[in-house]
C-alpha positions as CSV (number, residue, x, y, z in Angstrom):
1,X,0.0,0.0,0.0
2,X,1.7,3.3,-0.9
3,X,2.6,5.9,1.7
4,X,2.2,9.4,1.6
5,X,4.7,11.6,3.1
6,X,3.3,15.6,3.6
7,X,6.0,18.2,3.2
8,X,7.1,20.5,5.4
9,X,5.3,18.8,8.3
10,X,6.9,15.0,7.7
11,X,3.3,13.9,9.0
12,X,2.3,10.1,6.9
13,X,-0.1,7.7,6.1
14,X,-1.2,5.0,3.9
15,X,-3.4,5.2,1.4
16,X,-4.5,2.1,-1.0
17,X,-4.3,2.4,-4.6
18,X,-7.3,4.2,-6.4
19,X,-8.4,6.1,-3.3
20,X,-8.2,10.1,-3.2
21,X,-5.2,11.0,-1.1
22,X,-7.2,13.8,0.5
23,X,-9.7,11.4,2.0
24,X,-7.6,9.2,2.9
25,X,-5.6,11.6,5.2
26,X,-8.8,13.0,6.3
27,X,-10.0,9.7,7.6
28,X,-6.4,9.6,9.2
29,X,-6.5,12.3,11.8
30,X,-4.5,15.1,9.2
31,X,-5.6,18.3,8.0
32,X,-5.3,19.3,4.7
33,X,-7.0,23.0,3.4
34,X,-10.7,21.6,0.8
35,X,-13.8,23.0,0.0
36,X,-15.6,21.5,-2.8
37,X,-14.1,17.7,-2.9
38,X,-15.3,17.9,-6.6
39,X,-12.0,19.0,-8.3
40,X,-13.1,22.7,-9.1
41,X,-12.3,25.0,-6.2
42,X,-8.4,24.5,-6.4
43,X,-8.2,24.8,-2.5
44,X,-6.7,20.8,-1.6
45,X,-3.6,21.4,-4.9
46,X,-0.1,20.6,-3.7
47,X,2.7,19.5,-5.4
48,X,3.6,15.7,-6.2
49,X,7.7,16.2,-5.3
50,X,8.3,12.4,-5.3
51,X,6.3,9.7,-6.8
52,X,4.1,9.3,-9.6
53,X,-0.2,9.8,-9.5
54,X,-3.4,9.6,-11.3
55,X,-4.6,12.7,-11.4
56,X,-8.1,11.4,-11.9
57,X,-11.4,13.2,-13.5
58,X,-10.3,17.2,-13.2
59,X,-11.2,19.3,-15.7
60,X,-7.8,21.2,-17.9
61,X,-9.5,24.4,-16.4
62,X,-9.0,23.4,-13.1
63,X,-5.4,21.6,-13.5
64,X,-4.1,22.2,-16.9
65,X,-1.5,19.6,-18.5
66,X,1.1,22.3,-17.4
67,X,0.3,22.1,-13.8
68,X,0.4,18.2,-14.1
69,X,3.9,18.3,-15.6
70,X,5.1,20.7,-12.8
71,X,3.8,18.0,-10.2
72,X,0.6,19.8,-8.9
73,X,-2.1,17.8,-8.2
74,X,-6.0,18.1,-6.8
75,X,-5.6,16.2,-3.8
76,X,-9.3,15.7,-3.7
77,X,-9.0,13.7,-7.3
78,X,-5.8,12.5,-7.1
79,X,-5.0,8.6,-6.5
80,X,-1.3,7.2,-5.8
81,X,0.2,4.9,-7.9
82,X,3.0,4.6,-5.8
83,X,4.7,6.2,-2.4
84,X,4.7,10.1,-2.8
85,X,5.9,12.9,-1.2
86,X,3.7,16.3,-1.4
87,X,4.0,20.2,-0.5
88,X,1.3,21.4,1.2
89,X,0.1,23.6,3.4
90,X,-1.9,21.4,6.3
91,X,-4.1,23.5,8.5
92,X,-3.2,23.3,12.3
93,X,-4.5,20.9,14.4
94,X,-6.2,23.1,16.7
95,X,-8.3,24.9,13.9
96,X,-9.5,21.7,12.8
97,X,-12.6,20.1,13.8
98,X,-13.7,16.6,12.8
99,X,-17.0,16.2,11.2
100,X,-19.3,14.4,12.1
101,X,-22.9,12.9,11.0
102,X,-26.2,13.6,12.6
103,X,-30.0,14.4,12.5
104,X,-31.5,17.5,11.7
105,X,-34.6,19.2,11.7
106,X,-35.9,22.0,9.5
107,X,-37.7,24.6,12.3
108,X,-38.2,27.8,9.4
109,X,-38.1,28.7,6.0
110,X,-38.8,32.6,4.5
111,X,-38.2,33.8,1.2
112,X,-35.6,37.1,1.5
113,X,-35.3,37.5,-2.1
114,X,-37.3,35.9,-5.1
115,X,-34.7,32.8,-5.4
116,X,-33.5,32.6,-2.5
117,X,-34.7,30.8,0.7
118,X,-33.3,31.6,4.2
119,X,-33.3,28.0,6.0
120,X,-33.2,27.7,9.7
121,X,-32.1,24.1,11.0
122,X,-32.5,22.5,14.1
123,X,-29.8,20.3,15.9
124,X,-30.0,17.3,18.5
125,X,-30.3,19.5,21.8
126,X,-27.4,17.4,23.8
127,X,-24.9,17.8,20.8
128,X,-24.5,21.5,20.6
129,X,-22.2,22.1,17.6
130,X,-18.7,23.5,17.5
131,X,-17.4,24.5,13.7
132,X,-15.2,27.1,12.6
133,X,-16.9,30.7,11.3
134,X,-17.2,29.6,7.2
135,X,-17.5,26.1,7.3
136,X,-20.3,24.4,6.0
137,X,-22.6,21.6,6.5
138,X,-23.6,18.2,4.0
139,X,-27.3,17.1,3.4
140,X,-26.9,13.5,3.2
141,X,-30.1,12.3,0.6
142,X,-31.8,9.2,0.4
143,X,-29.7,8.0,-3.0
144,X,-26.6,8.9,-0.8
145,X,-26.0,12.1,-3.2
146,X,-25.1,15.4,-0.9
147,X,-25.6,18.6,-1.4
148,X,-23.5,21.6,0.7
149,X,-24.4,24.9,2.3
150,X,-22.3,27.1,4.3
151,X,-23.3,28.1,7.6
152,X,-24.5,31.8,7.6
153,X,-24.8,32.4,11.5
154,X,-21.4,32.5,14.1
155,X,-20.5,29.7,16.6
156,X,-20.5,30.1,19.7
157,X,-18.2,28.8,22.5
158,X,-20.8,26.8,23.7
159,X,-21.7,25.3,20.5
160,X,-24.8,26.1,18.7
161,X,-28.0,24.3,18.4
162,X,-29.7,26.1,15.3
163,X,-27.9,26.6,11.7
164,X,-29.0,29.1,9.2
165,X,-28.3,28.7,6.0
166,X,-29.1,30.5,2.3
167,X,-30.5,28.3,-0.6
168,X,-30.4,29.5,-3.9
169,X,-33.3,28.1,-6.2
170,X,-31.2,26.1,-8.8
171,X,-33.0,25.1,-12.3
172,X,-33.1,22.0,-12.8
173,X,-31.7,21.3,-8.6
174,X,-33.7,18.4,-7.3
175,X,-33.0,19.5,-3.5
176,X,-33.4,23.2,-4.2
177,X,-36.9,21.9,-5.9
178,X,-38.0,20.5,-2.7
179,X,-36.7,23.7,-0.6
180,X,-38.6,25.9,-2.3
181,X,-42.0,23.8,-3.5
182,X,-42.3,20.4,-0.9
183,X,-40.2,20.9,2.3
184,X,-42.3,21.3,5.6
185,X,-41.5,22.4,8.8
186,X,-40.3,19.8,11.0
187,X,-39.1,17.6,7.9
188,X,-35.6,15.7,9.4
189,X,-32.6,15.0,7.2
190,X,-29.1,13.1,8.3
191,X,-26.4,15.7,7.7
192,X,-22.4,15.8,8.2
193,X,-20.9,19.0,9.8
194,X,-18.7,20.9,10.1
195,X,-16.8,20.5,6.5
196,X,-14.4,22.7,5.0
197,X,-11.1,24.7,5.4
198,X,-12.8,28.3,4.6
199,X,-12.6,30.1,7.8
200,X,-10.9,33.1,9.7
201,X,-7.1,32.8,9.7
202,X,-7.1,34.6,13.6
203,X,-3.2,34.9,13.7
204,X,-3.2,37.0,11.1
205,X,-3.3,40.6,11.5
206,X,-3.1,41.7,7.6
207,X,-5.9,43.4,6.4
208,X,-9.2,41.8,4.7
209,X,-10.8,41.6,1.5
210,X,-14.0,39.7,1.2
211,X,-15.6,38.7,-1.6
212,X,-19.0,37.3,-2.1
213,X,-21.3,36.3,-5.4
214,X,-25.3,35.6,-4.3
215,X,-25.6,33.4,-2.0
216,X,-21.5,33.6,-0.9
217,X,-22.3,36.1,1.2
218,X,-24.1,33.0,4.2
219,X,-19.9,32.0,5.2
220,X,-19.0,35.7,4.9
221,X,-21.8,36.6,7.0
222,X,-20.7,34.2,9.5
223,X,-17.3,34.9,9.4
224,X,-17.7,38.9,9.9
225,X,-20.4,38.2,12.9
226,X,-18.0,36.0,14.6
227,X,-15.4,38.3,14.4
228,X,-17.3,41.1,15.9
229,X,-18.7,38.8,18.5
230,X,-14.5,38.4,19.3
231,X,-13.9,42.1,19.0
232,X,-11.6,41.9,15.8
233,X,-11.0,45.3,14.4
234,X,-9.1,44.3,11.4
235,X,-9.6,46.3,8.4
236,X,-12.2,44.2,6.6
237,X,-13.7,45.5,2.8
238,X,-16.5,43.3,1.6
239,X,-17.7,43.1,-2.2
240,X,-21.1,41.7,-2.8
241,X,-21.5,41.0,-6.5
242,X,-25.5,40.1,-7.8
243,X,-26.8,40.8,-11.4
244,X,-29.9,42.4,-10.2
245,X,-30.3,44.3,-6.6
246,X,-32.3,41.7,-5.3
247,X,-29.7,39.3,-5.0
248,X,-27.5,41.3,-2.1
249,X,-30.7,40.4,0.0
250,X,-29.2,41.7,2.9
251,X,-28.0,44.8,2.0
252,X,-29.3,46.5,5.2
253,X,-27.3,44.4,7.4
254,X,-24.2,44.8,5.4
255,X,-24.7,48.3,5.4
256,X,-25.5,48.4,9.4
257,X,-22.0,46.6,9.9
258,X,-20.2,49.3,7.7
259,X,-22.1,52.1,9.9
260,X,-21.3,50.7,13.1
261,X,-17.9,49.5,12.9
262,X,-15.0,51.9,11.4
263,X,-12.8,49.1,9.9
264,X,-15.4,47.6,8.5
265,X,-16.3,48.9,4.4
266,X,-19.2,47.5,2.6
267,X,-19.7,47.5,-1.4
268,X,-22.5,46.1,-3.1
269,X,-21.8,45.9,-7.5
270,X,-24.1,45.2,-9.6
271,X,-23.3,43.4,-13.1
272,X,-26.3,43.9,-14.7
273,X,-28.8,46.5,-13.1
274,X,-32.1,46.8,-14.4
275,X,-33.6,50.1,-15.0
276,X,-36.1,49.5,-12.5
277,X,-33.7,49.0,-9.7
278,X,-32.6,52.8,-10.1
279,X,-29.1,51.6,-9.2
280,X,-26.5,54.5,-8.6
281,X,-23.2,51.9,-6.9
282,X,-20.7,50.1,-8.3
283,X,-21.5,47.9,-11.6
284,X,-19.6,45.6,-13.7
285,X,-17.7,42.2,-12.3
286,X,-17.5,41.8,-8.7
287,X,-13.5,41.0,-8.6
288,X,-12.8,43.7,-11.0
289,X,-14.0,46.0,-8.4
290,X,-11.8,44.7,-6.3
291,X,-9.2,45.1,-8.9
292,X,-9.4,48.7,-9.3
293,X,-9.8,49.8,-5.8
294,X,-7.0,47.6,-4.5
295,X,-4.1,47.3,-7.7
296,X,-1.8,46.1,-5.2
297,X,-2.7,43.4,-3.0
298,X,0.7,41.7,-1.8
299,X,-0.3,42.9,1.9
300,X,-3.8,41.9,2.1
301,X,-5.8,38.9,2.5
302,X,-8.7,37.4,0.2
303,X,-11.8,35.4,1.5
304,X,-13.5,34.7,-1.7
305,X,-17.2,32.4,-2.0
306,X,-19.4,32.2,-4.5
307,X,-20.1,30.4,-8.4
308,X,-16.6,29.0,-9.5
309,X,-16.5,31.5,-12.3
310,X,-16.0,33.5,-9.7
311,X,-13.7,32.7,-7.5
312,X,-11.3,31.1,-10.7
313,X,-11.0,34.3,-11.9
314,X,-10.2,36.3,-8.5
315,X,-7.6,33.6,-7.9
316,X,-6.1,34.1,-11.2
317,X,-6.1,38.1,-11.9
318,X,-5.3,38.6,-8.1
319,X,-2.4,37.3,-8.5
320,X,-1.3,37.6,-12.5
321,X,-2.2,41.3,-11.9
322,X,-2.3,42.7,-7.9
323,X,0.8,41.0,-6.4
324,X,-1.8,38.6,-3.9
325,X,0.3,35.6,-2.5
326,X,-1.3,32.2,-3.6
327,X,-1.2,31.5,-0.1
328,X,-3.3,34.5,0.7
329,X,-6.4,33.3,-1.0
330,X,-8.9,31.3,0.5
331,X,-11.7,29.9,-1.0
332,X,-15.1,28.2,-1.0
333,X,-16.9,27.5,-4.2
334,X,-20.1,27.1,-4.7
335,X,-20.8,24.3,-6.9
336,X,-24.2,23.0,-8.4
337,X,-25.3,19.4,-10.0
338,X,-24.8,21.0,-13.2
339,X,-21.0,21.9,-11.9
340,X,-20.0,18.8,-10.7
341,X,-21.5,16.8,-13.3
342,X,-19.7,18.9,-16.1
């Protein structure tokens, strides 16, 4: 059975032929930075310095051949074919949480804009959950499929008991079907929580950008509650992006944070306003924004959610173009059927 040595940390496991080497050193007690475990997101690469892999089913957007002949790998897709040594960044143990799997019960629903359905879920009363501020949570189906949704509310240091979360009505998305048209209140689903490595880096003192697309904004919301909760006054901008206005469906509570707290800026952009909106803010692409308003970004740091159009090209111009360290950037990526299928 090959072995898999992590670099710089020396920490190793084994993990059988054909199996992803992420899961494989998830299921062993080490913690390695993923979001979307479907080969899109780019948060689990590292770099294949010994040893030879499949690199499995990932797209050449994702992982071109040149990336593949430079060694990096998605650790999510990637199998061994022999014992390897890889770079990469593992998160610290005392940030990590395990996941685990549990009941849930669905205690609210309410529409807060035309597509989009604001979710409160209810948890087993003597398992208060503890997760990190951005992480997010599985439904667990029936056919075994899963479907994610970050957590929009903070934790709490003595867990929580209630989750809120933000479903956007998908065409052609079986679950978001049932969200919006069948669910009832009190309907009980088996879910796995907390999941992810998208959350506040709290050693850092370097200034924030956040950047959100739709329904991105749940983790951010979380993350920037929790760290007002904690009394955080790092300088934090946040970038909605939505076509219309209705999608920054919480404008008033982004804009209450902003008036509030000095280091905190908030701006919503538009890509495509409708007259009847009467929009007078930003337009255009969400990270382009960004762009202009921050040209240099080699001091900063990026928390980025949203459609993976979105967050492939921050990732990319942020750094081709504003000086952002790769290791600056983190990540969660929303992904639908229609994502992972393709």
């Amino acid at each position: 059975m090959p072995t898999i040595t992590l670099q710089p940390s020396g920490h190793s496991y084994e993990c059988p032929t054909g199996a992803p080497i992420l899961k494989t050193g998830l299921d062993a007690g080490l913690f390695m930075p993923y979001s979307c475990r479907s080969g899109v997101c780019n948060t689990c690469r590292g770099k294949v310095v010994k040893g030879k892999v499949d690199f499995g089913p990932v797209h050449p957007k994702y992982l071109s051949e040149e990336d593949k002949a430079k060694g990096y790998a998605l650790l999510c897709c990637a199998t061994p074919l022999e014992d390897l040594v890889i770079e990469v960044t593992e998160i610290d143990a005392g940030d990590a949480i395990r996941s685990k799997y549990m009941p849930a019960r669905i205690l609210r629903a309410e529409k807060v804009a035309p597509d989009v359905m604001l979710v409160r879920v209810g948890l087993p009363m003597n398992e208060p959950l503890v997760f990190r501020a951005g992480q997010y949570v599985e439904f667990i189906r029936k056919d075994g499929s899963r479907r994610s949704y970050s957590i929009a509310n903070p934790p709490t240091n003595n867990g929580v008991r209630q989750l809120e979360l933000h479903v956007r009505l998908t065409p052609g998305g079986q679950f978001t079907d049932y969200v919006f048209n069948k669910m009832q209140v009190r309907d009980i689903h088996r879910i796995e929580i907390p999941l992810g490595s998208f959350f506040l880096r709290e050693k850092s003192d370097k200034p924030i950008v956040m950047l959100a697309s739709g329904t991105g904004f749940a983790p951010i919301k979380s993350i920037i509650e929790y760290s007002l909760r904690k009394g955080f006054t790092r300088p934090i901008t946040l970038y909605w992006g939505g076509r219309r206005r209705e999608d920054i469906y919480m404008r008033e509570l982004a804009e209450g944070w902003a008036k509030t707290h000095p280091h905190i800026t908030f701006i919503p952009v538009l890509s495509e306003p409708a007259a009847s909106d009467k929009w007078t803010g930003r337009t255009g692409f969400v990270h382009q924004a960004v762009m202009q308003d921050f040209p240099d970004m080699s001091g900063l740091e990026v928390y980025a959610c949203g459609s993976p159009v979105v967050i492939d090209s921050a990732r990319r111009d942020f750094a081709a173009n504003c000086k952002l360290p790769e290791a600056a950037f983190y990540a969660d990526a929303f992904l639908t059927t229609a994502d992972k299928a393709a």
